[in-house]
TIVEX-938021 format. One line per field, with one value per atom (N, C-alpha, C): x, y, z; atom name; residue number from 0. Coordinates in steps of 0.001 Angstrom, whole numbers, always signed. Layout:
BEGIN
px <- c(X|...)
py <- c(Y|...)
pz <- c(Z|...)
atomo <- c(CA|...)
num <- c(NUM|...)
This chain:
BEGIN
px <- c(+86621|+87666|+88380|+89224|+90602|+90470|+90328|+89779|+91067|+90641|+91481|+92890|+93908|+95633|+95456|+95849|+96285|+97599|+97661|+99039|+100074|+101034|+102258|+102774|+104015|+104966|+105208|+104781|+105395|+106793|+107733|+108675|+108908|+108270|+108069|+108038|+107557|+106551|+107306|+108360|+109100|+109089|+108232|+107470|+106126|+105487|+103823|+103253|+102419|+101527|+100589|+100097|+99393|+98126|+97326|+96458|+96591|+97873|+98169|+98338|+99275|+98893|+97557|+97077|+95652|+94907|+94893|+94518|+95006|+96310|+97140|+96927|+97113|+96797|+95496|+94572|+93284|+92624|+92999|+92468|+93519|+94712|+95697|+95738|+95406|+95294|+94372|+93467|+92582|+92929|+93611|+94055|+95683|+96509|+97420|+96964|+95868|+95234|+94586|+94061|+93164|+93523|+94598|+94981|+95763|+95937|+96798|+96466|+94656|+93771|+92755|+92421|+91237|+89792|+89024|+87845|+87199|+86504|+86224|+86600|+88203|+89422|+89565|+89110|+89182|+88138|+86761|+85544|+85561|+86015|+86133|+87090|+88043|+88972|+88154|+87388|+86918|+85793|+85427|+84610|+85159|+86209|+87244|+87550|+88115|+88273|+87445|+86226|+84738|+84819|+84828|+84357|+85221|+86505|+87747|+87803|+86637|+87009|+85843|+84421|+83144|+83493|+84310|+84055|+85258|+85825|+86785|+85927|+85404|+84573|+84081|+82584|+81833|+82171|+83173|+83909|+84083|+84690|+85296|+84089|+83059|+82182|+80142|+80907|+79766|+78367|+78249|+77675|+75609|+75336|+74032|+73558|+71916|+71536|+71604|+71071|+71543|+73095|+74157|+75338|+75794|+74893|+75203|+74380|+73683|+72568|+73586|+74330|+74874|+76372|+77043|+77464|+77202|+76328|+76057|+75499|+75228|+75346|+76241|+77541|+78501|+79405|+79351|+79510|+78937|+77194|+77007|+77283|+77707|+78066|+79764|+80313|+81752|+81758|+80670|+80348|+80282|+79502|+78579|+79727|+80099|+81412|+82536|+82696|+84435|+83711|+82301|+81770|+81720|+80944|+81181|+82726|+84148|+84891|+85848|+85576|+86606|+85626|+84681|+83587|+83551|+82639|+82296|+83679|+84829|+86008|+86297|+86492|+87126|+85975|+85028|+83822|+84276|+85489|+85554|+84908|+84701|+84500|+84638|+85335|+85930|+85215|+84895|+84324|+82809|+82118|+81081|+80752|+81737|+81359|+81675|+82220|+81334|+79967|+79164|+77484|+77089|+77849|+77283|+77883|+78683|+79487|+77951|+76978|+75898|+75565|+75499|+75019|+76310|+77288|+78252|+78117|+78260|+77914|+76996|+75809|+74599|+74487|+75650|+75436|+76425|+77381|+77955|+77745|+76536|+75837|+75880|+76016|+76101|+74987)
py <- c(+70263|+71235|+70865|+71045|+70387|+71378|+71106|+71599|+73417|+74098|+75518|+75191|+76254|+75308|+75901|+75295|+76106|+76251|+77529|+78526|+76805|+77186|+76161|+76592|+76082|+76414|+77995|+79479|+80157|+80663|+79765|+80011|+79514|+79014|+79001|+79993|+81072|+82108|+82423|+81942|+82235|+81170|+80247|+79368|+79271|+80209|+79800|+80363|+80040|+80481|+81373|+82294|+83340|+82840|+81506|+81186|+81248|+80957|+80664|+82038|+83141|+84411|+84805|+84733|+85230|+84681|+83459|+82958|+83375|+83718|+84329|+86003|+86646|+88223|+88696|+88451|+88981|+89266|+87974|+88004|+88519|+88442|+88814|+90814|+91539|+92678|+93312|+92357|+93807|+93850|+92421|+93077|+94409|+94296|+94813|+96415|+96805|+97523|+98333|+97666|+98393|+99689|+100028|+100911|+101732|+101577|+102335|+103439|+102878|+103817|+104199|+105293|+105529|+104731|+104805|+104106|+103796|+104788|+104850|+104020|+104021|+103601|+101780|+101861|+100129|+99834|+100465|+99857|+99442|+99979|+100227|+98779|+99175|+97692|+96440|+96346|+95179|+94663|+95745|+95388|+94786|+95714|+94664|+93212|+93206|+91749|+90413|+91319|+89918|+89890|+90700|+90966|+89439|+89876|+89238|+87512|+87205|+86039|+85474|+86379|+85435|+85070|+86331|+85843|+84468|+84044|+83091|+82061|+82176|+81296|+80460|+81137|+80865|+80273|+80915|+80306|+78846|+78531|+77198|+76278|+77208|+76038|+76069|+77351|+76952|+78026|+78769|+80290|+79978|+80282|+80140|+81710|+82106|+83018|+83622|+82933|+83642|+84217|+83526|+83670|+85537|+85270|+86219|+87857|+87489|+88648|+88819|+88079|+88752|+89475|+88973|+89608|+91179|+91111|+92605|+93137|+92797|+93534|+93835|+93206|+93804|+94693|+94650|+95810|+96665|+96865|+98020|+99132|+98055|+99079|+99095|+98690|+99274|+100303|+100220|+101100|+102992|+102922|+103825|+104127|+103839|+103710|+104566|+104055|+104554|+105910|+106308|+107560|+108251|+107906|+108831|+109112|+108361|+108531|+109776|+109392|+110225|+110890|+110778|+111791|+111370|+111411|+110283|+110495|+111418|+111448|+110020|+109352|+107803|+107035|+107112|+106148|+105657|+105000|+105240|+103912|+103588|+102862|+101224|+100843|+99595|+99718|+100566|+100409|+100313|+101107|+100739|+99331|+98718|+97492|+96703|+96930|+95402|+95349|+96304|+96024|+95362|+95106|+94205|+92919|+92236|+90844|+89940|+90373|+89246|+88735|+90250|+88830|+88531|+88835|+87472|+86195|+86502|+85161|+84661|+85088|+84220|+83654|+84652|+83711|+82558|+82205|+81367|+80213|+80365|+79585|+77898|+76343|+75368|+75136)
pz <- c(+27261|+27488|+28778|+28916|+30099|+31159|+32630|+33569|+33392|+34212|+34282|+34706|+34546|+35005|+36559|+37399|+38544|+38696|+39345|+39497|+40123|+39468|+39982|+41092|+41040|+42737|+42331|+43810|+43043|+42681|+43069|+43125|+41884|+40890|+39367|+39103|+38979|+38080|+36715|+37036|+35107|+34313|+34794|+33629|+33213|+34287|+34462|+32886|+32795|+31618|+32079|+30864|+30793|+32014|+31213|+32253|+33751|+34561|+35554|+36180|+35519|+36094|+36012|+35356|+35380|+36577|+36938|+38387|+39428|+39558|+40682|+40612|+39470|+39999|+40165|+39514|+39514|+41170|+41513|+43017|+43758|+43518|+44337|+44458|+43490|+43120|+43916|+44644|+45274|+46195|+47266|+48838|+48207|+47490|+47090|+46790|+45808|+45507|+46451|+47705|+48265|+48996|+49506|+49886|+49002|+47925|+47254|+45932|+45566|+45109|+46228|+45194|+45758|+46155|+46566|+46967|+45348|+44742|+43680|+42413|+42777|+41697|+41944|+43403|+43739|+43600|+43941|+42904|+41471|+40827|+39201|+38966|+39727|+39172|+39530|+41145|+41159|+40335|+39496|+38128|+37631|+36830|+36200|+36383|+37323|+37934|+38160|+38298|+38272|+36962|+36315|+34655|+33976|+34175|+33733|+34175|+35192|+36125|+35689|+35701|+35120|+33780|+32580|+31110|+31070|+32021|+32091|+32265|+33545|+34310|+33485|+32962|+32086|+30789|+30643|+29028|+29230|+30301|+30503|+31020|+31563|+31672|+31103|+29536|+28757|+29575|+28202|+28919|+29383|+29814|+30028|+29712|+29774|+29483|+31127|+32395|+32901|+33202|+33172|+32802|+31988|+30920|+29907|+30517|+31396|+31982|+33341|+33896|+35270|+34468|+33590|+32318|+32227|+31889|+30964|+32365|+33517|+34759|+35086|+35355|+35477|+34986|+33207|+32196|+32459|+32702|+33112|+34886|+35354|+36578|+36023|+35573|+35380|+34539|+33822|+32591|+33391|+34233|+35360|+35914|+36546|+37270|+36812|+35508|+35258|+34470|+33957|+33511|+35245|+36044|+37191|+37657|+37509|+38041|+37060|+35968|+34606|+33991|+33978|+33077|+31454|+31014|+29807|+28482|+28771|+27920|+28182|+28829|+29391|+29137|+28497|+27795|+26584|+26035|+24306|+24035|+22609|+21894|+22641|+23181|+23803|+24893|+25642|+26829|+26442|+25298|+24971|+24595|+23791|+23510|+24699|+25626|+26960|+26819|+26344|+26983|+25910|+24665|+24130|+24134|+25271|+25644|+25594|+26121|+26541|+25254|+24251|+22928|+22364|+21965|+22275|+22807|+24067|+25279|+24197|+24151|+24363|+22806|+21675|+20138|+20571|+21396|+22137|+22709|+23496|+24137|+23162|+23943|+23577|+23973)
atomo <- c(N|CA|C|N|CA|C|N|CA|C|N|CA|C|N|CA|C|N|CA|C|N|CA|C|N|CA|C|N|CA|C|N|CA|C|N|CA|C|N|CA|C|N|CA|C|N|CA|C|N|CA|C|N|CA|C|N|CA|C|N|CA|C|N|CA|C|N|CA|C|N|CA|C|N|CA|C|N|CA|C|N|CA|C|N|CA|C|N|CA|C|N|CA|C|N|CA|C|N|CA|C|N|CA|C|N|CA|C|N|CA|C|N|CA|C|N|CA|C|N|CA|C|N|CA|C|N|CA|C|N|CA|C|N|CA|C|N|CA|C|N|CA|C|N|CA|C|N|CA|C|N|CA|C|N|CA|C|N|CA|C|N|CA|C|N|CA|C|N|CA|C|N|CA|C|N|CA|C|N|CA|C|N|CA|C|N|CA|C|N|CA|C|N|CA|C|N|CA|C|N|CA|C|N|CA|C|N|CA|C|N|CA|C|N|CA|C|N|CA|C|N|CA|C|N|CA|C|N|CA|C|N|CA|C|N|CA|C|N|CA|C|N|CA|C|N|CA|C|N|CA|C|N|CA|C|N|CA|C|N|CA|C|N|CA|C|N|CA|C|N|CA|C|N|CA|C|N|CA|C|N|CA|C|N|CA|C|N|CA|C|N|CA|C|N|CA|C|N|CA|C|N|CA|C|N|CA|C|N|CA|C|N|CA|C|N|CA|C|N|CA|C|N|CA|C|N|CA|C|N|CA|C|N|CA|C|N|CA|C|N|CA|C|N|CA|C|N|CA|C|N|CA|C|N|CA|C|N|CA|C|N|CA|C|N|CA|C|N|CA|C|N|CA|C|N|CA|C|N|CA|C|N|CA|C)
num <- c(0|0|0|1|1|1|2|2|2|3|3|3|4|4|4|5|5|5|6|6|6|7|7|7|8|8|8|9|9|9|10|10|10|11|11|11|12|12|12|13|13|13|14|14|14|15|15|15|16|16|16|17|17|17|18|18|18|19|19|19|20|20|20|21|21|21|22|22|22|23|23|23|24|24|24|25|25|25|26|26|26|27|27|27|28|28|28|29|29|29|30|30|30|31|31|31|32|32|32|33|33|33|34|34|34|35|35|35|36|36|36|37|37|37|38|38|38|39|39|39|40|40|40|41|41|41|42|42|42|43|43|43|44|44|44|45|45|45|46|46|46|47|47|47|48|48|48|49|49|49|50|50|50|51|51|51|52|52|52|53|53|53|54|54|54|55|55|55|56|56|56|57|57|57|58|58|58|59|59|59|60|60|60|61|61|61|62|62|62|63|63|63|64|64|64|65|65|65|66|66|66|67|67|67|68|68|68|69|69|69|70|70|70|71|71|71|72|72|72|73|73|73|74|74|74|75|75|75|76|76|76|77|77|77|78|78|78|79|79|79|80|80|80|81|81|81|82|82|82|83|83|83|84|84|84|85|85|85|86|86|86|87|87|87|88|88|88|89|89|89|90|90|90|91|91|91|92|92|92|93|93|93|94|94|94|95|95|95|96|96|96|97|97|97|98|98|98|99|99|99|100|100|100|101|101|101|102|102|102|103|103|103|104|104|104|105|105|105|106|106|106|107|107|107|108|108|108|109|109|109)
């Protein structure tokens, strides 16, 4: 598989590819973020954001079991998280299925 793209000039950005934003906002979002939610609300996203960066990570460089176990650690504190912040109405269906990404990952595994 062909190494990850890195973000171009940004004075590109109206050519970059999906991949390339995805390298540039993820990390760029929490100094931006941090003051503008709540404490709670910037925990929750920086779930998100590892979430979004390991299942990348890993993808590109081939999942391991531990891989798939720091995985479903991080589903479950985002999981915890966004139920303590919204109260289990904001638990739906989609959010349940992150906790099962690891066996994904791990029917994955090369």
């Amino acid at each position: 598989m062909e190494a990850s793209r890195i973000p171009r000039n940004a004075s590109h950005t109206g050519f970059w590819k999906a991949e390339e934003w995805q390298k540039f906002a993820f990390p760029l979002s929490e100094p931006l973020l941090y003051d503008l939610v709540s404490k709670d609300q910037f925990e929750l996203w920086q779930c998100v954001a590892r979430i979004v960066e390991y299942v990348y990570g890993e993808g590109r460089n081939g999942w391991s079991e531990e891989g798939a176990d720091v995985l479903h650690q991080l589903c479950l504190r985002h999981n915890i998280l966004l139920e303590a912040e919204y109260g289990l109405r904001a638990c739906k269906v989609v959010v349940h299925n992150l906790l099962h990404l690891r066996d994904v990952a791990s029917d994955l595994e090369v």
